[in-house]
C-alpha positions in Angstrom: -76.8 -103.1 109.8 -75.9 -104.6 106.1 -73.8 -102.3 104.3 -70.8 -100.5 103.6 -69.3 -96.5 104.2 -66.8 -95.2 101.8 -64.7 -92.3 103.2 -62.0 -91.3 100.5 -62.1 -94.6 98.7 -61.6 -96.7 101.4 -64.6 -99.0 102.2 -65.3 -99.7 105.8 -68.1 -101.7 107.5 -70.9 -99.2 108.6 -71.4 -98.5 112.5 -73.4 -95.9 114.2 -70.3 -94.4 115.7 -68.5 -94.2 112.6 -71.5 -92.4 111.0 -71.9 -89.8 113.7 -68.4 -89.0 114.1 -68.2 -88.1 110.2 -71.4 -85.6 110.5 -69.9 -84.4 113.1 -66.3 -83.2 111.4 -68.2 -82.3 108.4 -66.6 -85.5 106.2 -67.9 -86.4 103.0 -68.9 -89.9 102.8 -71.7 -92.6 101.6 -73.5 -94.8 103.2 -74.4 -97.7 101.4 -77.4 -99.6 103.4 -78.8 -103.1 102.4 -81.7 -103.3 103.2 -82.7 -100.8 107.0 -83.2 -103.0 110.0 -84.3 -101.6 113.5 -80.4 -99.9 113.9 -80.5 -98.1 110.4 -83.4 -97.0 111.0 -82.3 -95.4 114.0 -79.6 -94.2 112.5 -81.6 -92.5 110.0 -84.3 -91.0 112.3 -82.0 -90.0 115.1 -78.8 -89.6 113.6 -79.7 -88.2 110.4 -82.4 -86.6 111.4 -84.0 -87.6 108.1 -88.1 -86.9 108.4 -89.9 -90.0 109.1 -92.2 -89.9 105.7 -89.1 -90.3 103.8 -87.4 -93.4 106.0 -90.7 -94.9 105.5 -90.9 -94.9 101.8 -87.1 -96.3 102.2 -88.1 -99.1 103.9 -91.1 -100.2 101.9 -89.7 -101.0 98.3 -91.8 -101.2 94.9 -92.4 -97.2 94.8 -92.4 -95.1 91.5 -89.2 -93.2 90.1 -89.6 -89.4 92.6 -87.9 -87.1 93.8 -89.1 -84.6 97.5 -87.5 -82.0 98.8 -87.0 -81.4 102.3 -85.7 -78.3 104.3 -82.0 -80.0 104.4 -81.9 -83.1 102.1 -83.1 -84.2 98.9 -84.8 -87.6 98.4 -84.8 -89.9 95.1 -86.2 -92.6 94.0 -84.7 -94.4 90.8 -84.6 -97.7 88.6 -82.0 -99.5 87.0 -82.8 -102.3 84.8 -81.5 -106.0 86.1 -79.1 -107.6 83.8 -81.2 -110.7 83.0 -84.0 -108.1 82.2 -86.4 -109.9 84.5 -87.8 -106.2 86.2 -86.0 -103.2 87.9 -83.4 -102.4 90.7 -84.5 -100.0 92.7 -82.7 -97.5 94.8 -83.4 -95.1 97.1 -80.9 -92.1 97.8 -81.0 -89.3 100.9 -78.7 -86.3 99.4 -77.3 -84.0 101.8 -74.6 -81.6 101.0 -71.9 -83.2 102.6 -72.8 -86.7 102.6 -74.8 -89.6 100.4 -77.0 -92.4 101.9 -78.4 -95.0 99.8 -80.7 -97.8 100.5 -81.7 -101.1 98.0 -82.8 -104.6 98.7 -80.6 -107.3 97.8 -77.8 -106.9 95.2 -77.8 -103.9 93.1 -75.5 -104.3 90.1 -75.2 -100.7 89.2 -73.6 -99.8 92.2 -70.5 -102.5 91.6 -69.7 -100.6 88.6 -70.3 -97.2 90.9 -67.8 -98.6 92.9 -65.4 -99.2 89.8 -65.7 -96.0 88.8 -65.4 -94.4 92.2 -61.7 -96.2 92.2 -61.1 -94.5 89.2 -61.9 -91.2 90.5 -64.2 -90.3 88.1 -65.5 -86.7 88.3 -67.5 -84.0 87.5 -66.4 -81.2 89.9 -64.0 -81.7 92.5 -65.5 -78.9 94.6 -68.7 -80.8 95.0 -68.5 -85.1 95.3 -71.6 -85.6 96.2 -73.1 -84.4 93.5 -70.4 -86.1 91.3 -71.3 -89.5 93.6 -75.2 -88.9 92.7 -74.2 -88.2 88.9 -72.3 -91.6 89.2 -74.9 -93.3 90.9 -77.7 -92.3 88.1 -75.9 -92.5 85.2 -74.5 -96.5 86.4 -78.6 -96.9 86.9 -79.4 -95.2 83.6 -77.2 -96.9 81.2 -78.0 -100.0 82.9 -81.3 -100.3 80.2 -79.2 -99.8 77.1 -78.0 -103.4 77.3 -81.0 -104.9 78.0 -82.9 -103.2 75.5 -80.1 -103.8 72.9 -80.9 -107.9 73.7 -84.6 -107.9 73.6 -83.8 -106.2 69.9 -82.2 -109.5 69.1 -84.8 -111.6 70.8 -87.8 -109.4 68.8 -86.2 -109.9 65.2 -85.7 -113.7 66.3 -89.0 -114.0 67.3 -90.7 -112.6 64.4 -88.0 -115.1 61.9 -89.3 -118.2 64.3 -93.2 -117.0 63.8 -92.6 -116.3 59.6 -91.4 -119.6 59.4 -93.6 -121.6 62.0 -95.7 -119.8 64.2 -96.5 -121.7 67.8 -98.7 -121.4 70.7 -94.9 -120.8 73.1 -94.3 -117.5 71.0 -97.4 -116.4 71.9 -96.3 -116.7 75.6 -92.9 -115.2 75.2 -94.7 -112.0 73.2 -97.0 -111.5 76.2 -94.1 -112.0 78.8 -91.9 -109.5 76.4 -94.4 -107.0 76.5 -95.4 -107.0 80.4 -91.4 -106.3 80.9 -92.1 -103.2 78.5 -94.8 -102.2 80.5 -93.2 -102.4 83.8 -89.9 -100.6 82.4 -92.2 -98.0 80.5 -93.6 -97.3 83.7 -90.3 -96.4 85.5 -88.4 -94.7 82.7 -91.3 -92.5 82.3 -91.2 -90.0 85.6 -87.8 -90.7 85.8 -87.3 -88.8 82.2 -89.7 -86.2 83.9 -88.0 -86.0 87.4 -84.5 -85.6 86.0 -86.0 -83.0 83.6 -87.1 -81.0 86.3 -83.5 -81.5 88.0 -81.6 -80.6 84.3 -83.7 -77.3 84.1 -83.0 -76.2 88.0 -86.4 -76.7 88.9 -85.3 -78.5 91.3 -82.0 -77.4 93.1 -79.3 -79.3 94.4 -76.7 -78.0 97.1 -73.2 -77.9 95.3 -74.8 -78.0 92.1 -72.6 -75.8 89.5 -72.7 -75.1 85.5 -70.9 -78.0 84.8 -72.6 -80.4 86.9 -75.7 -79.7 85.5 -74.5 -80.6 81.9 -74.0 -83.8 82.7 -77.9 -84.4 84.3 -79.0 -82.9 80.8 -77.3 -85.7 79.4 -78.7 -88.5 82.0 -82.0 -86.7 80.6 -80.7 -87.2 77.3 -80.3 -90.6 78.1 -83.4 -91.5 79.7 -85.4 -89.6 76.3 -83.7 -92.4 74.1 -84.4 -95.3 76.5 -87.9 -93.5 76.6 -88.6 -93.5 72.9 -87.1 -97.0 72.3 -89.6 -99.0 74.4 -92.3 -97.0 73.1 -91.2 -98.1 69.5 -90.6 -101.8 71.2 -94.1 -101.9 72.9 -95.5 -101.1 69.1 -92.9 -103.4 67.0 -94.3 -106.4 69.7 -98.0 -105.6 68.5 -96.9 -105.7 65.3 -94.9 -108.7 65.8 -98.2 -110.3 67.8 -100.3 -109.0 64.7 -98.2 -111.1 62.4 -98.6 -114.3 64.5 -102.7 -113.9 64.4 -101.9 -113.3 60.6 -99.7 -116.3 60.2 -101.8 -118.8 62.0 -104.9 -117.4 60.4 -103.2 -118.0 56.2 -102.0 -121.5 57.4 -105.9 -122.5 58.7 -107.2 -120.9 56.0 -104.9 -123.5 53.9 -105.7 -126.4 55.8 -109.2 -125.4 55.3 -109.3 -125.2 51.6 -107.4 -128.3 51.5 -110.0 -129.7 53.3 -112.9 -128.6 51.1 -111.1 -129.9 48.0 -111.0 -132.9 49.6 -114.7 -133.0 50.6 -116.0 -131.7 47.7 -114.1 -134.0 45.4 -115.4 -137.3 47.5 -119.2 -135.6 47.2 -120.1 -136.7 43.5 -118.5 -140.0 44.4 -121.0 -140.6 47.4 -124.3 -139.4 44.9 -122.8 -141.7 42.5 -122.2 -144.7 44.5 -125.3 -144.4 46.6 -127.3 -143.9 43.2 -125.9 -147.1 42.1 -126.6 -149.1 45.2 -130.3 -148.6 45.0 -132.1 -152.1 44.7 -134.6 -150.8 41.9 -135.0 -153.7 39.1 -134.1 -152.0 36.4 -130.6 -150.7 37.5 -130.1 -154.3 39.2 -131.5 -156.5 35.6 -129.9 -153.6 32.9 -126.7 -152.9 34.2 -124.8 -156.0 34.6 -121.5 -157.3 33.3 -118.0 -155.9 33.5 -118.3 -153.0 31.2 -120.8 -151.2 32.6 -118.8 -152.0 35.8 -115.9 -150.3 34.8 -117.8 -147.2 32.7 -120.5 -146.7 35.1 -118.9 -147.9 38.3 -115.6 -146.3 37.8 -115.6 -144.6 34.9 -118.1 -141.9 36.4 -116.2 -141.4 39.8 -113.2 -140.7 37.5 -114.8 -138.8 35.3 -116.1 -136.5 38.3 -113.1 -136.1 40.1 -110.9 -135.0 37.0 -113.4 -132.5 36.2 -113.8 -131.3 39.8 -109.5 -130.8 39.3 -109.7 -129.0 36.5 -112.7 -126.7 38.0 -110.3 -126.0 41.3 -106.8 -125.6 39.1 -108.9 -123.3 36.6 -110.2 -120.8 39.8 -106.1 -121.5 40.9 -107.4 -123.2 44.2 -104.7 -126.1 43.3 -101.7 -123.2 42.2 -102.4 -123.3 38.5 -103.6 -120.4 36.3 -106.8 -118.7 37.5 -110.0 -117.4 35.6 
């Protein structure tokens, strides 16, 4: 069993013993499990008496933001966001009135700063810690989206500068991978806002809850509101960021394009005029000899054609001048 227990601010390794012994003598603790193996889940089902619906949706991970009540413990769900921004920590939490047990995969960076504040003996109401440890919990979970958020801010306005000034076929990869990390935080923050709304309002009741304690879950739904309303105005700044790529590379072909029709247009008098002077007729091949005509009808018309083509596209402004 991966984990640790923290009686009083001491952390200790986690044994079945230990655990049952502190139910027993009415102890506040929390149990910290990584990940539940066949002993923790034991522990939970037998020792905790936890129903087995909610051990099973702690052992199999990838499950929305919730939270169920049962007849003597509350269950959660939540997300935290992971510090390279790649997707979501997610943490399950059994809240009894005496004790905490929480369950994640792997490492969970939110709780090391639980664990710093813990030390600190940060508190909402000394009468009830487990609700100042859930708080705790939440809140290190919560804020954990403001820095991520704050960077992909910076990474937006330095995409959009890179895609002004040369738009690629890369940005158009990192605006779709920028957007599916939206989508999969939009889709956490979302009924967490909701859930913690129905917690804030006392829709849902916690044991030891008080006045004061219940400020500070109107401000984690504070919290989550803000987080809620700035990836909704991220997931519409990215279309508009995407629409200004299409836009970009659309003016520059359109360029390219017109360049190209100057081009061919100009060089399309010059082919009538040279394949109307290669014709092997007599009269063009006995009357139109020497090197006058050479240089008047030979080159002098191909000039002649060409300059007035410029003028034509500088007059209609195709070539920047003045336009008609």
């Amino acid at each position: 069993m991966k984990g640790t227990l923290l009686v009083n601010g001491t952390q200790t390794p986690p044994t079945a013993a230990a655990v049952a012994d502190l139910l027993s003598a009415g102890t506040s603790f929390w149990l910290d499990l990584d990940g539940i193996d066949d002993e923790a889940s034991h522990l939970l089902t037998a020792t905790f008496k936890f129903h087995p619906l909610a051990v099973e949706d702690a052992e199999h991970f990838g499950q929305r933001p919730k939270v169920d009540e049962f007849d003597d413990f509350t269950y959660f769900v939540v997300h935290g966001a992971l510090p390279d921004g790649s997707g979501t920590s997610e943490l399950h939490i059994f809240f009894l009135p005496h004790c905490l047990v929480t369950v994640h995969h792997g490492e969970c960076p939110a709780l090391a700063d639980v664990h710093r504040r813990v030390e600190r003996r940060h508190s909402i109401d000394d009468t009830s810690p487990e609700v100042t440890l859930l708080y705790i919990i939440v809140d290190s979970l919560v804020d954990s989206f403001f820095p991520v958020l704050s960077r992909f801010d910076d990474e937006v306005d330095q995409l959009e500068d890179d895609i002004l000034r040369e738009p690629t076929e890369a940005q158009l990869g990192v605006l779709f991978d920028m957007k599916r990390s939206l989508i999969s935080m939009r889709k956490v923050v979302t009924p967490q806002r909701d859930m913690f709304a129905g917690l804030a309002s006392g829709v849902i009741e916690l044991p030891g809850m008080t006045r004061d304690g219940e400020r500070y879950f109107r401000d984690l739904y504070d919290h989550l509101i803000r987080i809620a309303d700035v990836v909704d105005s991220y997931r519409d700044l990215l279309s508009g960021v995407m629409d200004t790529h299409v836009s970009t590379v659309s003016n520059r072909l359109n360029v390219v394009m017109k360049q190209l029709t100057i081009i061919a247009t100009i060089f399309l008098p010059l082919s009538y005029l040279t394949g109307f002077f290669g014709q092997n007729f007599s009269f063009l091949v006995g009357h139109i000899t020497g090197r006058a005509p050479f240089f008047v009808f030979g080159l002098g018309l191909e000039i002649l054609a060409a300059m007035v083509l410029l003028y034509f596209f500088r007059k209609r402004g195709w070539l920047g001048g003045p336009t008609s």
